[in-house]
Chimera marker file (.cmm) of the C-alpha trace (Angstrom):
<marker_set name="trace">
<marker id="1" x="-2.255" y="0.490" z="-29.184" r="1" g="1" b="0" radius="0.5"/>
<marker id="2" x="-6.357" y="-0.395" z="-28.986" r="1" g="1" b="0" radius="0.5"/>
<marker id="3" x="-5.315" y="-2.888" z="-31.645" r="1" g="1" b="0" radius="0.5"/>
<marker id="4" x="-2.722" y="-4.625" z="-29.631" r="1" g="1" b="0" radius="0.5"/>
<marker id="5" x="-5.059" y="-4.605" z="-26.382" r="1" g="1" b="0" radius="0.5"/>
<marker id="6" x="-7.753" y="-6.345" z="-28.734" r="1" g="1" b="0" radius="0.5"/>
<marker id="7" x="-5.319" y="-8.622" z="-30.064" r="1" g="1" b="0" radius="0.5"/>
<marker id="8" x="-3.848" y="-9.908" z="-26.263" r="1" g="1" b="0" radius="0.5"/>
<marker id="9" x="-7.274" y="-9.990" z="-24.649" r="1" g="1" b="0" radius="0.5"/>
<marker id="10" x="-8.822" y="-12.007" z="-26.937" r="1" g="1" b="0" radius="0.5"/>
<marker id="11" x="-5.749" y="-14.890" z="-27.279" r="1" g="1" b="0" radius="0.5"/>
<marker id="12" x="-5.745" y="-14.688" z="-23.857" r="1" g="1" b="0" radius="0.5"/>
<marker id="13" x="-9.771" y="-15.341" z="-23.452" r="1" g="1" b="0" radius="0.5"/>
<marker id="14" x="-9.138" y="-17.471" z="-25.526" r="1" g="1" b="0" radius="0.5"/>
<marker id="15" x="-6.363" y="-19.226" z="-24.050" r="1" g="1" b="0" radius="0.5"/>
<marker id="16" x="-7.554" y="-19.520" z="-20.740" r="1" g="1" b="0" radius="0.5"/>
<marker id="17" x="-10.827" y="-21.133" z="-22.138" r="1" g="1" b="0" radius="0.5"/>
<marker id="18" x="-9.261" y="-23.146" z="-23.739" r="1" g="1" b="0" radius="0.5"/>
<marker id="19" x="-7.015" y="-24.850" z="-21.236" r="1" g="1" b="0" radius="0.5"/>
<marker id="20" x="-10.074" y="-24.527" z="-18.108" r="1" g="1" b="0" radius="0.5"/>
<marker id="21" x="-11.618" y="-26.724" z="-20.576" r="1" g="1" b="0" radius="0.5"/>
<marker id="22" x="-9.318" y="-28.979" z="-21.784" r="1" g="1" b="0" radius="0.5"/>
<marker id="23" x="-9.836" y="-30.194" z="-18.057" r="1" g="1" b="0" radius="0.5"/>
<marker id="24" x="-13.231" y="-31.999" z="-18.784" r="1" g="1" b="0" radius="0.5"/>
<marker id="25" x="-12.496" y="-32.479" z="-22.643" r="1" g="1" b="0" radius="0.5"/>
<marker id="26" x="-9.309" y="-33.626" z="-22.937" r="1" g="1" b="0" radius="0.5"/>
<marker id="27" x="-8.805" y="-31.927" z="-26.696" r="1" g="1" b="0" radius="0.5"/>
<marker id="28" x="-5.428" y="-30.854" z="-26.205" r="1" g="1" b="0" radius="0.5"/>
<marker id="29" x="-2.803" y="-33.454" z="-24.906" r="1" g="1" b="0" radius="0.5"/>
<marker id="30" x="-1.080" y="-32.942" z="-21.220" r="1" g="1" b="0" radius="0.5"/>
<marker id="31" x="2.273" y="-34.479" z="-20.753" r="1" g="1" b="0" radius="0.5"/>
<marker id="32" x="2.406" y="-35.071" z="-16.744" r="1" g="1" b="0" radius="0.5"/>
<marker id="33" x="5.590" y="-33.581" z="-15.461" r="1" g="1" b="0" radius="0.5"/>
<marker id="34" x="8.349" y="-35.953" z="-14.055" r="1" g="1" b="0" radius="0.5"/>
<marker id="35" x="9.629" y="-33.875" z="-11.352" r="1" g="1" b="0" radius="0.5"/>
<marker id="36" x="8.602" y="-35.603" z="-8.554" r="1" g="1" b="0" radius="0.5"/>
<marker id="37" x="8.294" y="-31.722" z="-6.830" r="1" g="1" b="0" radius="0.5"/>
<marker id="38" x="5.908" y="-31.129" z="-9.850" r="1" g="1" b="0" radius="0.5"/>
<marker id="39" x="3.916" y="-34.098" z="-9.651" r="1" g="1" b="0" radius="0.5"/>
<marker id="40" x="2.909" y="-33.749" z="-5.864" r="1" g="1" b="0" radius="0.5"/>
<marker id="41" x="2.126" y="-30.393" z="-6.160" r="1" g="1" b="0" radius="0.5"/>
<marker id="42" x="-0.381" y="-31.506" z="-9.496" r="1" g="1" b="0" radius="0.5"/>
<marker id="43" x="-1.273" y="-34.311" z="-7.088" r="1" g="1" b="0" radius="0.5"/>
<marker id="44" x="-2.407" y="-32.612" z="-4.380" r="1" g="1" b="0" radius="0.5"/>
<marker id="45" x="-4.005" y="-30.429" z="-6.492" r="1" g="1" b="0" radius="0.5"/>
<marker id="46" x="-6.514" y="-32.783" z="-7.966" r="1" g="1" b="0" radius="0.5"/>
<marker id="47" x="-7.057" y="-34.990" z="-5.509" r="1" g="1" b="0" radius="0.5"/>
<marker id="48" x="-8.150" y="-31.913" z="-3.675" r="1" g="1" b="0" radius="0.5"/>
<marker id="49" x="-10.455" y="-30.709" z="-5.713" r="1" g="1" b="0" radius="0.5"/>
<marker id="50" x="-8.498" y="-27.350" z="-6.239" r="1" g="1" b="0" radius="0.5"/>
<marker id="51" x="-7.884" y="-28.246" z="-9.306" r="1" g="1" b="0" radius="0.5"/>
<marker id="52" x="-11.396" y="-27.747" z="-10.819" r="1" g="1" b="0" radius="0.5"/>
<marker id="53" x="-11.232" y="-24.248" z="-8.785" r="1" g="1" b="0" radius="0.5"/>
<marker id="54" x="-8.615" y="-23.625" z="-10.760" r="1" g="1" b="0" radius="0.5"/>
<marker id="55" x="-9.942" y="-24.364" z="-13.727" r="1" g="1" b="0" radius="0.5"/>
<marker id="56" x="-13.385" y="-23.082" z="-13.478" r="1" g="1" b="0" radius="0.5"/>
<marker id="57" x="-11.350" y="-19.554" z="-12.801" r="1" g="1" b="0" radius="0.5"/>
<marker id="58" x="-9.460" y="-19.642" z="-16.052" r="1" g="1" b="0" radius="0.5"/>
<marker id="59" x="-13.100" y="-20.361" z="-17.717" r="1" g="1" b="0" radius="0.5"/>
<marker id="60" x="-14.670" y="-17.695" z="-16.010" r="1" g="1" b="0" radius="0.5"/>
<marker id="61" x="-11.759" y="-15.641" z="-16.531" r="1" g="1" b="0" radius="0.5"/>
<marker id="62" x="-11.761" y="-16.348" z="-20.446" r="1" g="1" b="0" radius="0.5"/>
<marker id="63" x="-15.658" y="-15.991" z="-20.870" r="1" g="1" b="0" radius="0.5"/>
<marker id="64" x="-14.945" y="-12.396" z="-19.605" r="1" g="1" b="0" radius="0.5"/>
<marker id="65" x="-11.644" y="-11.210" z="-21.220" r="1" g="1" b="0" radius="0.5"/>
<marker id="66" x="-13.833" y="-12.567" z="-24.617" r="1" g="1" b="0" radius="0.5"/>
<marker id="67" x="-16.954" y="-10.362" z="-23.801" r="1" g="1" b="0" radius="0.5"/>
<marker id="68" x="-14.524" y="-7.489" z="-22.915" r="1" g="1" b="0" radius="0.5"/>
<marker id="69" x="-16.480" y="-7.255" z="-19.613" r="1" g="1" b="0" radius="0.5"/>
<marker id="70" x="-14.902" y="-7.002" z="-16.244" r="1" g="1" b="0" radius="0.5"/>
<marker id="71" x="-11.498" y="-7.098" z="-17.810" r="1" g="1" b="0" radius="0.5"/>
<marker id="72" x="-9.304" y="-5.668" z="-14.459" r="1" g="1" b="0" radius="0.5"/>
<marker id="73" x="-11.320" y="-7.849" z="-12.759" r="1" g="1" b="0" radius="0.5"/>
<marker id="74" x="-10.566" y="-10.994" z="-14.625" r="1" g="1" b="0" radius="0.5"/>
<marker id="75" x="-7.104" y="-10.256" z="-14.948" r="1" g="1" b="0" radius="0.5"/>
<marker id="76" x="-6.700" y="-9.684" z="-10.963" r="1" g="1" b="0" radius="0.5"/>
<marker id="77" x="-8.785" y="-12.840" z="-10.417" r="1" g="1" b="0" radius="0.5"/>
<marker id="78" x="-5.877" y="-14.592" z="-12.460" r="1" g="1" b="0" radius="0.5"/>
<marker id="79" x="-3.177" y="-13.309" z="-11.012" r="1" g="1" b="0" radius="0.5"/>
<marker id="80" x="-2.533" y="-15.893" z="-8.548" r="1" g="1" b="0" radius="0.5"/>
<marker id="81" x="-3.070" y="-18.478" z="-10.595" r="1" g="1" b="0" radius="0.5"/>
<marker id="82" x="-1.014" y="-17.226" z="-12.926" r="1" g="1" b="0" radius="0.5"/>
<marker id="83" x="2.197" y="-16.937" z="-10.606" r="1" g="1" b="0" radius="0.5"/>
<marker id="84" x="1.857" y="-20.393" z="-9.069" r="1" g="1" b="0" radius="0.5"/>
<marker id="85" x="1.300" y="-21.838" z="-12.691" r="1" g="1" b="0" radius="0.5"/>
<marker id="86" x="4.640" y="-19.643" z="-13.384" r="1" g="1" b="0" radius="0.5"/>
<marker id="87" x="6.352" y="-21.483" z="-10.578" r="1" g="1" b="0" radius="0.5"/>
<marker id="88" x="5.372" y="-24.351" z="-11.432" r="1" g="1" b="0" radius="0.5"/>
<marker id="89" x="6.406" y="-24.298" z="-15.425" r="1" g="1" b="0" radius="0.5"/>
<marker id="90" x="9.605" y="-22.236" z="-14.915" r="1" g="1" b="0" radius="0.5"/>
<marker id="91" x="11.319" y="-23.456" z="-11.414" r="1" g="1" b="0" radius="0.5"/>
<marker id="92" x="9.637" y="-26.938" z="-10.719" r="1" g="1" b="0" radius="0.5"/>
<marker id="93" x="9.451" y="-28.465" z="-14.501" r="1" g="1" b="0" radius="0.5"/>
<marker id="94" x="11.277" y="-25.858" z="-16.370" r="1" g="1" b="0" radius="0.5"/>
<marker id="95" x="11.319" y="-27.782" z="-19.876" r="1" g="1" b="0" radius="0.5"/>
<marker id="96" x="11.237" y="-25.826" z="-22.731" r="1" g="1" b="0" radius="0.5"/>
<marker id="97" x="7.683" y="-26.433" z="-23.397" r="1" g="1" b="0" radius="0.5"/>
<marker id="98" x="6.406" y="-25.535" z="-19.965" r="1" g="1" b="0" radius="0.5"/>
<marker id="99" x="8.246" y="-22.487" z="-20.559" r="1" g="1" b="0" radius="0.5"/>
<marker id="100" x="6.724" y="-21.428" z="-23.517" r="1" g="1" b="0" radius="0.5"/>
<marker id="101" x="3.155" y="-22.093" z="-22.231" r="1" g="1" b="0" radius="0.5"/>
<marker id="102" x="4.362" y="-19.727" z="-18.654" r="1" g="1" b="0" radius="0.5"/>
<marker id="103" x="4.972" y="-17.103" z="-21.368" r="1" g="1" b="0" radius="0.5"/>
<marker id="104" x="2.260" y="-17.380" z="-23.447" r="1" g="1" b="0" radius="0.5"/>
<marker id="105" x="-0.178" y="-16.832" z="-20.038" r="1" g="1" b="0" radius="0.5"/>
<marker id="106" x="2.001" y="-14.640" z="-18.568" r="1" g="1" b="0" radius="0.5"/>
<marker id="107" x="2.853" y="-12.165" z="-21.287" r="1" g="1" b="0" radius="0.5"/>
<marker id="108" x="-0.652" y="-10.980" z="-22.278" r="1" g="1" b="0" radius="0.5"/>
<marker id="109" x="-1.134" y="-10.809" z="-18.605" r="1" g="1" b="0" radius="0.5"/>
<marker id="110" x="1.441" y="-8.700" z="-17.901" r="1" g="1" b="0" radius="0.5"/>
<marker id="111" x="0.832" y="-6.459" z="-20.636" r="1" g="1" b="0" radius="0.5"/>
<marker id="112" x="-3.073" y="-6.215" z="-20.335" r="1" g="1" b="0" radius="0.5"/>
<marker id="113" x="-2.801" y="-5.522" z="-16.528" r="1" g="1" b="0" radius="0.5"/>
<marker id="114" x="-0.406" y="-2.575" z="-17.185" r="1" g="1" b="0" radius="0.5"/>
<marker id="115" x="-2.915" y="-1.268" z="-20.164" r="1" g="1" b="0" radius="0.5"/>
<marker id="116" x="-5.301" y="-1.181" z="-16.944" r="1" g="1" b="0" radius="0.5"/>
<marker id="117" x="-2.721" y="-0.119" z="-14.446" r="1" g="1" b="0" radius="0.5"/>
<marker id="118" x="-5.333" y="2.948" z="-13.610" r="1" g="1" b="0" radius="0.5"/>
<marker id="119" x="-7.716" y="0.725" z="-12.801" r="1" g="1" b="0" radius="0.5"/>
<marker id="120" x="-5.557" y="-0.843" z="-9.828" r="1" g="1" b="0" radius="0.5"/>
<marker id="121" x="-3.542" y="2.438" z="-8.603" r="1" g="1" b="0" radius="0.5"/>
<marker id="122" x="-6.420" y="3.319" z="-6.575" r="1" g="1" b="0" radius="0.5"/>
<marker id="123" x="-6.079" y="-0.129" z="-4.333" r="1" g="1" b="0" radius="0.5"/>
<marker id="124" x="-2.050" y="1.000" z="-3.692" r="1" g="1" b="0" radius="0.5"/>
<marker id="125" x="-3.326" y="3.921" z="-1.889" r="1" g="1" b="0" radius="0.5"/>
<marker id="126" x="-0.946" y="4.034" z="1.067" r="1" g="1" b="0" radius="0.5"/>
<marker id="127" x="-3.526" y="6.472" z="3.313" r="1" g="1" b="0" radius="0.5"/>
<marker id="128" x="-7.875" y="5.667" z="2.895" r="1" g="1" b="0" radius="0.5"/>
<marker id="129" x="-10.896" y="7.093" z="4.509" r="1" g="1" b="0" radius="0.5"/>
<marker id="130" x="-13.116" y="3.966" z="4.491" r="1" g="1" b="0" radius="0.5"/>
<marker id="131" x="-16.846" y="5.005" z="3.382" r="1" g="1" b="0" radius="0.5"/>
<marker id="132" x="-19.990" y="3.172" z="2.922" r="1" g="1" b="0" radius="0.5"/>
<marker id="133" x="-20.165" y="2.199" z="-0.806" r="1" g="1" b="0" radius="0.5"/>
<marker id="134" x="-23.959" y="3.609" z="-2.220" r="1" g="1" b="0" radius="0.5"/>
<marker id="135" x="-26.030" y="1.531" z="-4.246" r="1" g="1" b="0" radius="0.5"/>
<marker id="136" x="-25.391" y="4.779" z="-6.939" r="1" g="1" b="0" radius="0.5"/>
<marker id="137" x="-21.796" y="4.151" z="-6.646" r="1" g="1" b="0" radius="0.5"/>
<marker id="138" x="-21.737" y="0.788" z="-7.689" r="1" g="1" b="0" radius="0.5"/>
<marker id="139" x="-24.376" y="1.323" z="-10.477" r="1" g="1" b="0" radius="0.5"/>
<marker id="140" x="-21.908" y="4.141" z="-11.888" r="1" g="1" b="0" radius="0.5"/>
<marker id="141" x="-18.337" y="2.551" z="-11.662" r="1" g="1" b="0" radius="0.5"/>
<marker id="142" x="-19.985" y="-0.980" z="-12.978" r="1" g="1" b="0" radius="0.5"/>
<marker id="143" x="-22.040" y="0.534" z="-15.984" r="1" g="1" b="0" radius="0.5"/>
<marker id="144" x="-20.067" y="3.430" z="-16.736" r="1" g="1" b="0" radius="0.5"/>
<marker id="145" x="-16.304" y="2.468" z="-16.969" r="1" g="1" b="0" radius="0.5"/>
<marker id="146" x="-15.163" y="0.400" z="-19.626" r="1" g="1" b="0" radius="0.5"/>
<link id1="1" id2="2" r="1" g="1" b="0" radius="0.2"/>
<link id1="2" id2="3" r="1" g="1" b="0" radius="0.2"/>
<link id1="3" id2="4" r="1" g="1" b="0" radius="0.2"/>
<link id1="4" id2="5" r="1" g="1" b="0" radius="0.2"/>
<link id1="5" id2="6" r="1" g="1" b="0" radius="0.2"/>
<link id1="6" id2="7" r="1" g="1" b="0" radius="0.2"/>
<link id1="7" id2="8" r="1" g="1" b="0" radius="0.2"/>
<link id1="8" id2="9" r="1" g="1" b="0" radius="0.2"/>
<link id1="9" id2="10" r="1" g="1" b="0" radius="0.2"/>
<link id1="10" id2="11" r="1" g="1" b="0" radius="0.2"/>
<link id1="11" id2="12" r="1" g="1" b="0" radius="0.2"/>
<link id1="12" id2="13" r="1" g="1" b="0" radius="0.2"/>
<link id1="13" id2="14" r="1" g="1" b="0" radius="0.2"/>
<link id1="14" id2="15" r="1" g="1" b="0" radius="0.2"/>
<link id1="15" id2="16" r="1" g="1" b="0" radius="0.2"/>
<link id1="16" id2="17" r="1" g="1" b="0" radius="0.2"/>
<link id1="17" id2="18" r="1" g="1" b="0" radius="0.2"/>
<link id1="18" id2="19" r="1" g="1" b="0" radius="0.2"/>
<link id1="19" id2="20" r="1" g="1" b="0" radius="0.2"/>
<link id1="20" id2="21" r="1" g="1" b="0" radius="0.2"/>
<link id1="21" id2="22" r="1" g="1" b="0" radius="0.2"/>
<link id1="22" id2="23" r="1" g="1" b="0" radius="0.2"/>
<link id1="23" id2="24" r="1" g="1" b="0" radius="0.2"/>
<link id1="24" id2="25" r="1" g="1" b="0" radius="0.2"/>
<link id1="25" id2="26" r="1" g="1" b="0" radius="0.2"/>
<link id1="26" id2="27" r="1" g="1" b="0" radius="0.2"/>
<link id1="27" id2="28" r="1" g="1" b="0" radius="0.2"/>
<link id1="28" id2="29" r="1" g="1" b="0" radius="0.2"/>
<link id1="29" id2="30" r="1" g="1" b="0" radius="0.2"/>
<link id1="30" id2="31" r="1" g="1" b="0" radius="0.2"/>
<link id1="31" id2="32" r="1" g="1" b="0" radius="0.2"/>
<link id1="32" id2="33" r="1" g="1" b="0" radius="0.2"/>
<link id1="33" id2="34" r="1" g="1" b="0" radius="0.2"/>
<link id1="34" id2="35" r="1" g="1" b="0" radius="0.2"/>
<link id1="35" id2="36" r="1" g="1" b="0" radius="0.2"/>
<link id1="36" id2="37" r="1" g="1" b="0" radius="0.2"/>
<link id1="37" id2="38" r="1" g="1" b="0" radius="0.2"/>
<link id1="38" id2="39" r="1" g="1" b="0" radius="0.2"/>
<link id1="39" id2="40" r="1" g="1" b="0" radius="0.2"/>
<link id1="40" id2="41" r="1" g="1" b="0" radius="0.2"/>
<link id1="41" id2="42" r="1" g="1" b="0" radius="0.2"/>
<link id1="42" id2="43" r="1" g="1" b="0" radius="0.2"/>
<link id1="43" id2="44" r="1" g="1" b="0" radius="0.2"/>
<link id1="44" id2="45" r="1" g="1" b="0" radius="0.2"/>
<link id1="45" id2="46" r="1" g="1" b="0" radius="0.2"/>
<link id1="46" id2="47" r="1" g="1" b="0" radius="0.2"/>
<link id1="47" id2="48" r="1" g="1" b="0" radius="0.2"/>
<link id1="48" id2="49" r="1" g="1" b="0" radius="0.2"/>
<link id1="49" id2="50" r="1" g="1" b="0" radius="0.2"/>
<link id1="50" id2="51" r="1" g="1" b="0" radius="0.2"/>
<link id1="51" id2="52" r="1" g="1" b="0" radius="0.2"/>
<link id1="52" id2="53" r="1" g="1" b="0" radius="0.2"/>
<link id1="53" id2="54" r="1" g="1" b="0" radius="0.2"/>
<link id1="54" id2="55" r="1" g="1" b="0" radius="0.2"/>
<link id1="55" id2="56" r="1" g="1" b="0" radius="0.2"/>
<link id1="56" id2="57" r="1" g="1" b="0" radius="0.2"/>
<link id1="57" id2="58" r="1" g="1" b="0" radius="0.2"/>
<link id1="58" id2="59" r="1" g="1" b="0" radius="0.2"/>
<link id1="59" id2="60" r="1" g="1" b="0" radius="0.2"/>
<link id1="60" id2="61" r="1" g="1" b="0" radius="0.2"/>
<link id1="61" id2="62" r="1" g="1" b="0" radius="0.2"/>
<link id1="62" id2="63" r="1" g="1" b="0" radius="0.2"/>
<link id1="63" id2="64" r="1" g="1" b="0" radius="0.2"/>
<link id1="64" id2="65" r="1" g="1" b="0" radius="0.2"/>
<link id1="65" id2="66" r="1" g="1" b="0" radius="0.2"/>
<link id1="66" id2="67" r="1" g="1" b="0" radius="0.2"/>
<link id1="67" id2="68" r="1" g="1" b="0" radius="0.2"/>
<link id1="68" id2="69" r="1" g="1" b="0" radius="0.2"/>
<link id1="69" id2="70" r="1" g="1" b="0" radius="0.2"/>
<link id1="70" id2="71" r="1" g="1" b="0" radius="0.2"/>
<link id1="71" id2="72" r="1" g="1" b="0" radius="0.2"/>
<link id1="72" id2="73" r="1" g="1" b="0" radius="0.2"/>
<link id1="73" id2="74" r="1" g="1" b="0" radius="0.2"/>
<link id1="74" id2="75" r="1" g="1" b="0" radius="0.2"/>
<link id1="75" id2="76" r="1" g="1" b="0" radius="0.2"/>
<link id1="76" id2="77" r="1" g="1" b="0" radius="0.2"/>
<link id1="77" id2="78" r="1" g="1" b="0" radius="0.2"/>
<link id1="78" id2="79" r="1" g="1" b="0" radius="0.2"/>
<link id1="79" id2="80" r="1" g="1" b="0" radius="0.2"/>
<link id1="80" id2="81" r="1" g="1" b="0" radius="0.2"/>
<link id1="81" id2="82" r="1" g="1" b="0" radius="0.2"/>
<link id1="82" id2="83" r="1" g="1" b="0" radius="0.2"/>
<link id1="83" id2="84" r="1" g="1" b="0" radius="0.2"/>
<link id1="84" id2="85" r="1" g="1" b="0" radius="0.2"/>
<link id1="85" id2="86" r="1" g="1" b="0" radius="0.2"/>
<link id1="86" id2="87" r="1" g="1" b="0" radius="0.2"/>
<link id1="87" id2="88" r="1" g="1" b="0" radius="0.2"/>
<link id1="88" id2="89" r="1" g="1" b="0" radius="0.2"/>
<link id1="89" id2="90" r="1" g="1" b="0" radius="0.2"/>
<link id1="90" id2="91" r="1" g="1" b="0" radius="0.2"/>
<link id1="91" id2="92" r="1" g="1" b="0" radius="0.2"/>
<link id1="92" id2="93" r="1" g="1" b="0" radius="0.2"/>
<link id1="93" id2="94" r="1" g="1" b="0" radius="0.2"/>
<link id1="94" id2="95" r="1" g="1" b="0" radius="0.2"/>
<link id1="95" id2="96" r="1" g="1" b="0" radius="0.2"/>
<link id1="96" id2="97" r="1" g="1" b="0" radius="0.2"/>
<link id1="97" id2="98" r="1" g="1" b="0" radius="0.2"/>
<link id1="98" id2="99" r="1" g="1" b="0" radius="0.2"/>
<link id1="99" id2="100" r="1" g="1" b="0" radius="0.2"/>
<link id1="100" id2="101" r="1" g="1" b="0" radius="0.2"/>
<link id1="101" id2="102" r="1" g="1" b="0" radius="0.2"/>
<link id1="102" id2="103" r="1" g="1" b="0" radius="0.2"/>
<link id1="103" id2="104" r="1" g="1" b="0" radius="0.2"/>
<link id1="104" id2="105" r="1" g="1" b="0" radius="0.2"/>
<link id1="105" id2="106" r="1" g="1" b="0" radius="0.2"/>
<link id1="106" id2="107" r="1" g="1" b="0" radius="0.2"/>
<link id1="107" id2="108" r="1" g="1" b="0" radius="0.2"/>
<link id1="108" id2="109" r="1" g="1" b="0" radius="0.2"/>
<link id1="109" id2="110" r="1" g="1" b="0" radius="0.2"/>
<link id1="110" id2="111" r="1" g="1" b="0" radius="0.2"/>
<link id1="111" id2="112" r="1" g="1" b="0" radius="0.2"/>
<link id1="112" id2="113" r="1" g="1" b="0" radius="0.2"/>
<link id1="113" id2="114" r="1" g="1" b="0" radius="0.2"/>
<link id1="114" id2="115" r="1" g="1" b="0" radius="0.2"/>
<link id1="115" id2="116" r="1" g="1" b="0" radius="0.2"/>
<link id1="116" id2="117" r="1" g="1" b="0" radius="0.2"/>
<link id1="117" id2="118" r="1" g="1" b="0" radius="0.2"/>
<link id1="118" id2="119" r="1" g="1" b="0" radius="0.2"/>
<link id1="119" id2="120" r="1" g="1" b="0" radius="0.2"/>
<link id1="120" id2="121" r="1" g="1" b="0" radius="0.2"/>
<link id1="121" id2="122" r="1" g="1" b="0" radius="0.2"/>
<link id1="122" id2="123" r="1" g="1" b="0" radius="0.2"/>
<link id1="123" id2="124" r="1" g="1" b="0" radius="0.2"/>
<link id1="124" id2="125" r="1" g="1" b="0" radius="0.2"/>
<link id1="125" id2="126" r="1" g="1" b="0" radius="0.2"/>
<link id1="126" id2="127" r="1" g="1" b="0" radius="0.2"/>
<link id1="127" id2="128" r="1" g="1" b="0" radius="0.2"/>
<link id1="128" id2="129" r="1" g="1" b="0" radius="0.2"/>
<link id1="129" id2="130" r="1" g="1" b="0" radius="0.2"/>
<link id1="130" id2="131" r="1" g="1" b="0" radius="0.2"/>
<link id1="131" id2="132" r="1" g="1" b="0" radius="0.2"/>
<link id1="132" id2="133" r="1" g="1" b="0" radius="0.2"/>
<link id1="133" id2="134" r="1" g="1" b="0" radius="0.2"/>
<link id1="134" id2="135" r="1" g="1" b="0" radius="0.2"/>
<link id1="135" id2="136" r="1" g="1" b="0" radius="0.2"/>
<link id1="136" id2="137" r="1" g="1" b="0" radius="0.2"/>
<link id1="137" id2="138" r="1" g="1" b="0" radius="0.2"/>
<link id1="138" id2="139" r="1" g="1" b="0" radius="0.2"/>
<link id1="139" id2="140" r="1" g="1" b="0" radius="0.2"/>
<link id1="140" id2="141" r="1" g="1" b="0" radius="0.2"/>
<link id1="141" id2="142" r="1" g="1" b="0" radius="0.2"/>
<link id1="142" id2="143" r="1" g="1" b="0" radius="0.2"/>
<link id1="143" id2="144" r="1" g="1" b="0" radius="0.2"/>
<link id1="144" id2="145" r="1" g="1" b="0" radius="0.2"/>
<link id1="145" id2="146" r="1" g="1" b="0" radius="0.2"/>
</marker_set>
């Protein structure tokens, strides 16, 4: 199972760096959709500026999955991303293509985030007693979980 987790986090790192930079170096070919639906909402997102967000995110997110550092962290930091890119691929475009990139984001995803589903259980915590956060307890949950 360690094998598998390997395996997905590093095609996703290297996935996701892959396509943030594809952005800037334009190695890997991007057919614009021609759903008019699809092409606002990639419209709006460059002409924004959003769209570099977005894509500095799946860098950052790559760089980190890679290093095997901050994993939960970089797969939670994707998750939105991931279901508007979902949306996008599946309901606005929905070619076969644009499906098979949705699921080859989405899968590894899926499957990492539920590898590190006790990571996130604590944040689902339906009753909390709020405390102040010690310098000590930072240094131990950020050096000493992996």
């Amino acid at each position: 199972m360690r094998v598998l987790e390997i395996v997905l986090r590093v095609f996703l790192g290297l996935f996701l760096l892959a396509n943030g930079l594809n952005f800037w170096f334009h190695w890997i070919p991007i057919t614009p959709p021609t759903q008019e639906t699809a092409n606002r909402l990639m419209d709006g997102l460059v002409f924004s500026g959003l769209f570099e967000i977005v894509k500095f995110v799946e860098i950052a997110a790559g760089v980190l999955l890679l290093a095997n550092r901050f994993v939960p962290f970089s797969l939670l930091l994707m998750l939105p991303l991931t279901v508007v890119i979902l949306y996008a691929d599946i309901v606005l475009i929905g070619t076969a293509e644009t499906w098979i990139f949705a699921m080859l984001l989405a899968v590894p995803q899926f499957a990492l985030m539920l590898a590190h589903l006790p990571n996130y259980l604590p944040i689902f915590a339906m009753h909390s007693r709020p405390r102040m956060t010690t310098a000590q307890d930072v240094r131990d949950i950020v050096l000493h979980r992996a």
